[in-house]
C-alpha positions as CSV (number, residue, x, y, z in Angstrom):
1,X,101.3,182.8,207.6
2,X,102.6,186.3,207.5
3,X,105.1,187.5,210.4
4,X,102.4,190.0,211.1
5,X,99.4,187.3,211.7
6,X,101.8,184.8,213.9
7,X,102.9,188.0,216.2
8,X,99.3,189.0,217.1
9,X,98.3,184.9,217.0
10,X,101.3,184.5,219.5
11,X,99.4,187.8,221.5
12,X,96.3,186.0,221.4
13,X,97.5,182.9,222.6
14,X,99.9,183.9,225.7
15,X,96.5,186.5,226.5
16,X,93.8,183.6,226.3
17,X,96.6,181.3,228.5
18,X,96.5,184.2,231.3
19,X,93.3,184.1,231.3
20,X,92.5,180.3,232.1
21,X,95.5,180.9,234.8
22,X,93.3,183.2,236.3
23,X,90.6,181.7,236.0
24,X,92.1,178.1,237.6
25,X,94.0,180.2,240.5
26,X,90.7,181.8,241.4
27,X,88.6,178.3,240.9
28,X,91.4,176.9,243.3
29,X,91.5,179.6,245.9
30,X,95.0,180.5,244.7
31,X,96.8,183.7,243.6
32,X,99.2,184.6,240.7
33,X,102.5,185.5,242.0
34,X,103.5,189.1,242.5
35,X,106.3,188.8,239.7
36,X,103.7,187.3,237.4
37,X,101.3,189.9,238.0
38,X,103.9,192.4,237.4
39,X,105.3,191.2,234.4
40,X,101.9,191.0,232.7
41,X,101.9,193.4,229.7
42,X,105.8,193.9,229.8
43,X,109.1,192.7,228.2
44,X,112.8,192.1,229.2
45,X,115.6,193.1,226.9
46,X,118.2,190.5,226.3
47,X,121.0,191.1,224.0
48,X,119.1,194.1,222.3
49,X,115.6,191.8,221.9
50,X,112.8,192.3,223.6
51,X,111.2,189.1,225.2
52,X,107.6,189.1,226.5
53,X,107.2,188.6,229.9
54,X,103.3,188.4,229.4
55,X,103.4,184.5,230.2
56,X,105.7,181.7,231.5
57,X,106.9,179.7,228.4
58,X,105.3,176.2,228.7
59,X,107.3,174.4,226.4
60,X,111.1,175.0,226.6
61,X,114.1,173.8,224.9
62,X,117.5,174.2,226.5
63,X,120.8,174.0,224.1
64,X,124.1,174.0,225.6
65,X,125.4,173.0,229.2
66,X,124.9,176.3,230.8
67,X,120.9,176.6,229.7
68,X,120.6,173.0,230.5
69,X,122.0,173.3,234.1
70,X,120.1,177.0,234.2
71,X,116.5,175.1,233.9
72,X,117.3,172.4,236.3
73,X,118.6,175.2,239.3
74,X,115.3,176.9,238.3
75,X,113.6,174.3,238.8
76,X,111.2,174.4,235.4
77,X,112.6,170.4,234.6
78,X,109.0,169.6,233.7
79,X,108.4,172.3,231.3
80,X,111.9,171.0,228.9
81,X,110.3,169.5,225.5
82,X,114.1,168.8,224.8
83,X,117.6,169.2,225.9
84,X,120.8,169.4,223.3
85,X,124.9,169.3,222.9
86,X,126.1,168.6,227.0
87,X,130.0,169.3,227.5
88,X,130.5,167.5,230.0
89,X,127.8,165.4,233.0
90,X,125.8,167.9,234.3
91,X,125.8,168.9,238.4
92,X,125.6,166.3,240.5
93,X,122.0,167.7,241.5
94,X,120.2,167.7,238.0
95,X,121.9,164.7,236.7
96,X,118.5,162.8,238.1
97,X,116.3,165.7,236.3
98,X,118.2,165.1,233.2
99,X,118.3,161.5,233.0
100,X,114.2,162.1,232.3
101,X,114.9,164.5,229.2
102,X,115.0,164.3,225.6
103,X,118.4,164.9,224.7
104,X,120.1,165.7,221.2
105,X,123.6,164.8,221.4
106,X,124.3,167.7,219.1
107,X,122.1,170.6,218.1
108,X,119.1,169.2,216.4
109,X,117.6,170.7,212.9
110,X,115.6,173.6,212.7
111,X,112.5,171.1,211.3
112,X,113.7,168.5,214.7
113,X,113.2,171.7,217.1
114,X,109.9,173.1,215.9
115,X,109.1,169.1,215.9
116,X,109.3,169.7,219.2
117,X,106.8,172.3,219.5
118,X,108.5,175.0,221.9
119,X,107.5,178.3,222.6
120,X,110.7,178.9,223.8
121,X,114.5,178.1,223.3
122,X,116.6,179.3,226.2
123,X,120.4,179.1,224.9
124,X,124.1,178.8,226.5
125,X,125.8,179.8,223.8
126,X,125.1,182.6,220.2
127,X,125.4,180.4,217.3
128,X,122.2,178.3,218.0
129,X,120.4,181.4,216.9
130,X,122.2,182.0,213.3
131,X,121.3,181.1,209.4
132,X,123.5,177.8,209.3
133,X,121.9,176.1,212.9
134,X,118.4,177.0,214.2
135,X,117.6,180.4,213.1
136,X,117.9,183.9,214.0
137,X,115.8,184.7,217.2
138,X,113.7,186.7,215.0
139,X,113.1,184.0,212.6
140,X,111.4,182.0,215.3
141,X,109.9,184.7,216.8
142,X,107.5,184.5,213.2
143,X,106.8,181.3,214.2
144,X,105.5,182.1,218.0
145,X,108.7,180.8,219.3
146,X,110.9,183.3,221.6
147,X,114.2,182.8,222.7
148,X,117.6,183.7,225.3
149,X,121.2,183.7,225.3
150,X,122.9,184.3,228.2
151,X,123.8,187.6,228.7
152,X,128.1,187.7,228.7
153,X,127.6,185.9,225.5
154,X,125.5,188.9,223.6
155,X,126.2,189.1,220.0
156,X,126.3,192.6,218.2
157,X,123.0,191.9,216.0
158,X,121.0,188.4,216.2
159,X,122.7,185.9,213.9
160,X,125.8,186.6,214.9
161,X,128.1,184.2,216.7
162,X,130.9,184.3,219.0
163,X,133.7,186.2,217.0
164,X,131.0,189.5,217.5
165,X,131.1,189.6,221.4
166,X,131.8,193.0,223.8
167,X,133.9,191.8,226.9
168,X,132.3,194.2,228.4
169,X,129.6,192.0,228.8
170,X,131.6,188.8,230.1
171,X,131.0,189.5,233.9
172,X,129.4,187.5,236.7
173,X,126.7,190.4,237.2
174,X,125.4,189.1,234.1
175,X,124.8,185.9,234.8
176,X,123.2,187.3,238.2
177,X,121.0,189.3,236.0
178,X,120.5,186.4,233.7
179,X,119.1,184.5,236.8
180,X,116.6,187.4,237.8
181,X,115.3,188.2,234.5
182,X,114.6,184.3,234.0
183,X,113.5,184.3,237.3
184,X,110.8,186.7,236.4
185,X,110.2,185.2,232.9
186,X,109.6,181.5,234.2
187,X,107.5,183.3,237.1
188,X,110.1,181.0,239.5
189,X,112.1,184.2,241.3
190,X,112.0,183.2,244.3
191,X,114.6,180.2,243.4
192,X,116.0,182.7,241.3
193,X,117.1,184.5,244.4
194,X,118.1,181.5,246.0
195,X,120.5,180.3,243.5
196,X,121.8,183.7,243.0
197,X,122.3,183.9,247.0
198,X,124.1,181.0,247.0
199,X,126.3,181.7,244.0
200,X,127.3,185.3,245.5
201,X,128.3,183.4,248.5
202,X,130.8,181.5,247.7
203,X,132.6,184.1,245.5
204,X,132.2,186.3,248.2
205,X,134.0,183.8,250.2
206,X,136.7,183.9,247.7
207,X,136.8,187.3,247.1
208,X,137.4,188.1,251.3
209,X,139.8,185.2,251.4
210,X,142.0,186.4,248.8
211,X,141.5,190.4,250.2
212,X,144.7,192.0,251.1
213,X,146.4,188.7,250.8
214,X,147.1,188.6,246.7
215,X,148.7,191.9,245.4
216,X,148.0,192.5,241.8
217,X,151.1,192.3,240.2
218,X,151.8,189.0,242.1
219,X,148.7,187.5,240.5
220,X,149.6,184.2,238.6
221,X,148.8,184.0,234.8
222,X,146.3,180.7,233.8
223,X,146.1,179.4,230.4
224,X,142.3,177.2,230.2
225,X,142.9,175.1,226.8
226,X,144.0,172.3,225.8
227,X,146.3,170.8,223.0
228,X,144.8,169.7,219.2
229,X,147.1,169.0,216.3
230,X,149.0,171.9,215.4
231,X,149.8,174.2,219.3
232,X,146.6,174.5,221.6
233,X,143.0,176.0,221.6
234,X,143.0,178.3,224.2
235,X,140.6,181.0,226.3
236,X,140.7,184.4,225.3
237,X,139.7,187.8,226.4
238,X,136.3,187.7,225.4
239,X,135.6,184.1,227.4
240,X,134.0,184.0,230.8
241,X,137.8,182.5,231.5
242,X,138.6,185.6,232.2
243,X,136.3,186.7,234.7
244,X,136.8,183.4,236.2
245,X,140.0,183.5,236.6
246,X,140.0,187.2,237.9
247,X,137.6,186.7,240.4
248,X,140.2,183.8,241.6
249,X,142.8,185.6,241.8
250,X,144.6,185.1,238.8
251,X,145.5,186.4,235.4
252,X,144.0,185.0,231.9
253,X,147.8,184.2,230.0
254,X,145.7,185.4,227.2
255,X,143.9,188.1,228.0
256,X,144.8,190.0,225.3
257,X,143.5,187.7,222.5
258,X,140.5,189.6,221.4
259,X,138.1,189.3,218.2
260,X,136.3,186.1,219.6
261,X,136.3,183.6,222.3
262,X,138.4,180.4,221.2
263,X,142.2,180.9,219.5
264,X,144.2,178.6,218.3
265,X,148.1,179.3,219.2
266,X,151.1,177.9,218.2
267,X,153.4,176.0,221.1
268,X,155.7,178.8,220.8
269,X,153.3,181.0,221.8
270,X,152.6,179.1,225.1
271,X,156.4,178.9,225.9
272,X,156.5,182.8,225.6
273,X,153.7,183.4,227.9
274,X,154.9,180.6,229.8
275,X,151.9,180.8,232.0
276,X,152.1,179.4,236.0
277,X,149.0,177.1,235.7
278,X,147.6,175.2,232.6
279,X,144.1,174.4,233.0
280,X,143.1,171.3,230.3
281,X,139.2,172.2,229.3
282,X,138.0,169.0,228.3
283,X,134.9,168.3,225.8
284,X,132.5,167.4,224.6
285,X,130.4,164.4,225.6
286,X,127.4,164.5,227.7
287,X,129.1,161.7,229.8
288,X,132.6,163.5,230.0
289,X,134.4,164.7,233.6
290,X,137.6,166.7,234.3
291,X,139.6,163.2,234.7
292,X,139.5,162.4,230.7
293,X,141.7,165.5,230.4
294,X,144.1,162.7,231.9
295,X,145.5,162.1,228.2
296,X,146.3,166.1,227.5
297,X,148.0,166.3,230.8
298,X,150.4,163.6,230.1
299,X,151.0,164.9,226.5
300,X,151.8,168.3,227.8
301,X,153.9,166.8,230.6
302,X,155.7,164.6,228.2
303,X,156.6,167.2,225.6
304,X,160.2,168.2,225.6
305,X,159.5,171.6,224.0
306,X,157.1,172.5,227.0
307,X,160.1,171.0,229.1
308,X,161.1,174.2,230.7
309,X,157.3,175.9,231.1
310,X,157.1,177.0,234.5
311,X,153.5,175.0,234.8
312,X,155.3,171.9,233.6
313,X,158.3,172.5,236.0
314,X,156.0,173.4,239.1
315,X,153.5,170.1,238.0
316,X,151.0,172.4,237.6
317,X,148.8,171.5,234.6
318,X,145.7,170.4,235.9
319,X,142.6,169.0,235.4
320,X,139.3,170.8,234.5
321,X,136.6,171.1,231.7
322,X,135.4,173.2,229.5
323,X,131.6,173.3,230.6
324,X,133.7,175.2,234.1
325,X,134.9,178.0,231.6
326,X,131.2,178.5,230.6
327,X,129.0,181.7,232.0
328,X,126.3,179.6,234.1
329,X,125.1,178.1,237.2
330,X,128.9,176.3,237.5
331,X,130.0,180.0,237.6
332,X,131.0,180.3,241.1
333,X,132.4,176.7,242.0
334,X,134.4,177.1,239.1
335,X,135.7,180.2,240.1
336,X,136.5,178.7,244.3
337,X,137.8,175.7,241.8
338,X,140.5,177.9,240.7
339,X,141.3,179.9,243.3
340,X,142.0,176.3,245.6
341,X,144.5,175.2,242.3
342,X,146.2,178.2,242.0
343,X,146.3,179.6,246.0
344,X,146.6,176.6,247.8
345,X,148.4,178.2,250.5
346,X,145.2,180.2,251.0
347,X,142.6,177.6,250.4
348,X,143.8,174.3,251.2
């Protein structure tokens, strides 16, 4: 089939699905939603694509922690055709919703996903949507199948990964906006409001505890990594880290790393930054919690080169995971996570 013939059969499809919507709504005495109705006809632009808003997706698959825990807050569970590569267990409040799903323990072939028949494939992270793993976004678009990646994650083009993003886009505003848009997408924006209400809540809550009390240049630096077999993989600039850490009152230890989200560093680079707190972001098993980084503490801890690191002085290298570091749902306990480990005069 010709890109051209699947576009309008995908037009024709999502328009004859409206109209049996209608038509069941009005044989029930019910009423399509006012976000529905107001989406009809339009799109919403994520990461420089346009995504029709003419229709709910039906048939969704979810890759990555963050898009995982995204469909279980919104509540569109029963709509997953399959669920792929967990970091760590999920929130204590979809691992119930979970346990029900098809789950790939890593991403699943391109032929395994459109197996799956999905109209939609709503993704955590940018290199699900490249050559080498499912396809660009415009690949499956040919095939009917549309697609999202969260918003502080945006590429430069489609089919681009990770070393492309602007860290201008790694803010919590866009993972508010995230929630809206797929709010109004998944015709669900009501919960979308709710869960954005009570993310802004507790950062809030951080944000006025920390007011007046934290100055600037008394902020302390955080390092979120963990050690591998030559120096440490490590949060840079570009990570949601960042923003995590700011909005707790701290300072990425480096923030400065640019180009792409992960680096590798050598120890002596850790001794020079000699960062306050260590953060050990363990992954990546769907069954996986913040006490398996128990291991990486106790090699950190028990390394005589890190001997004098003020985190390792201070006992300050703690536990944590790196589905916390990720833009998402977890966004704002991570962030009151953070600001209780390294201001525990303020919130213990």
């Amino acid at each position: 089939m010709k890109p051209s013939d699947a576009r309008a059969l995908r037009r024709r499809v999502r328009s004859g699905l409206a109209l049996v919507l209608v038509a069941t709504l009005t044989a029930c005495g019910g009423a399509i939603s006012p976000d529905a109705e107001e989406a009809a006809g339009e799109t919403l632009r994520n990461c420089d694509v346009d995504v029709p808003a003419d229709a709910p997706p039906e048939r969704v698959f979810a890759a990555y922690q963050p898009a995982i825990e995204m469909a279980h807050a919104l509540g569109i569970g029963d709509r997953l055709v399959g669920t792929a590569f967990l970091d760590a267990v999920v929130l204590d409040d979809y691992v119930e919703a979970q346990a029900e799903q098809k789950y790939y323990p890593n991403l699943p072939s391109r032929e395994e996903l459109l197996d799956a028949r999905p109209d939609f494939v709503l993704s955590g992270f940018t290199d699900v949507f490249t050559d080498e793993s499912l396809g660009t976004r415009a690949s499956l678009r040919e095939l009917g199948v549309e697609s999202w990646i969260f918003s502080p994650l945006c590429p430069s083009e489609d089919g681009r990964s990770d070393e492309s993003i602007d860290p201008a886009d790694v803010t919590m505003d866009n993972v508010y906006a995230d929630l809206r848009d797929l709010g109004t997408l998944f015709d669900v924006s009501e919960r979308a409001d709710e869960v954005i209400a009570e993310m802004r809540a507790t950062v809030d809550g951080v944000t006025e505890t920390l007011e007046g009390r934290v100055d600037e240049d008394e902020r302390p630096t955080v390092m979120i990594g963990r050690p591998g077999d030559q120096g440490f993989h490590v949060a840079g600039g570009p990570d949601f880290s960042t923003e995590l850490i700011d909005l707790a009152g701290g300072v990425n230890a480096f923030a400065d790393l640019d180009g792409r989200r992960n680096h590798q560093v050598s120890v002596e680079d850790v001794i020079e930054r000699d960062p306050d707190h260590i953060l050990i972001d363990v992954c990546c098993d769907a069954e996986m919690t913040a006490a398996d980084s128990a291991p990486d503490i106790e090699r950190i801890m028990g390394n005589p080169a890190l001997a004098n690191l003020t985190a390792v002085t201070e006992d300050q290298v703690w536990e944590f995971t790196f589905a916390d570091r990720s833009a998402g749902v977890r966004s704002a306990p991570a962030v009151a996570t953070i600001a209780e480990i390294i201001h525990p005069d303020l919130f213990g």
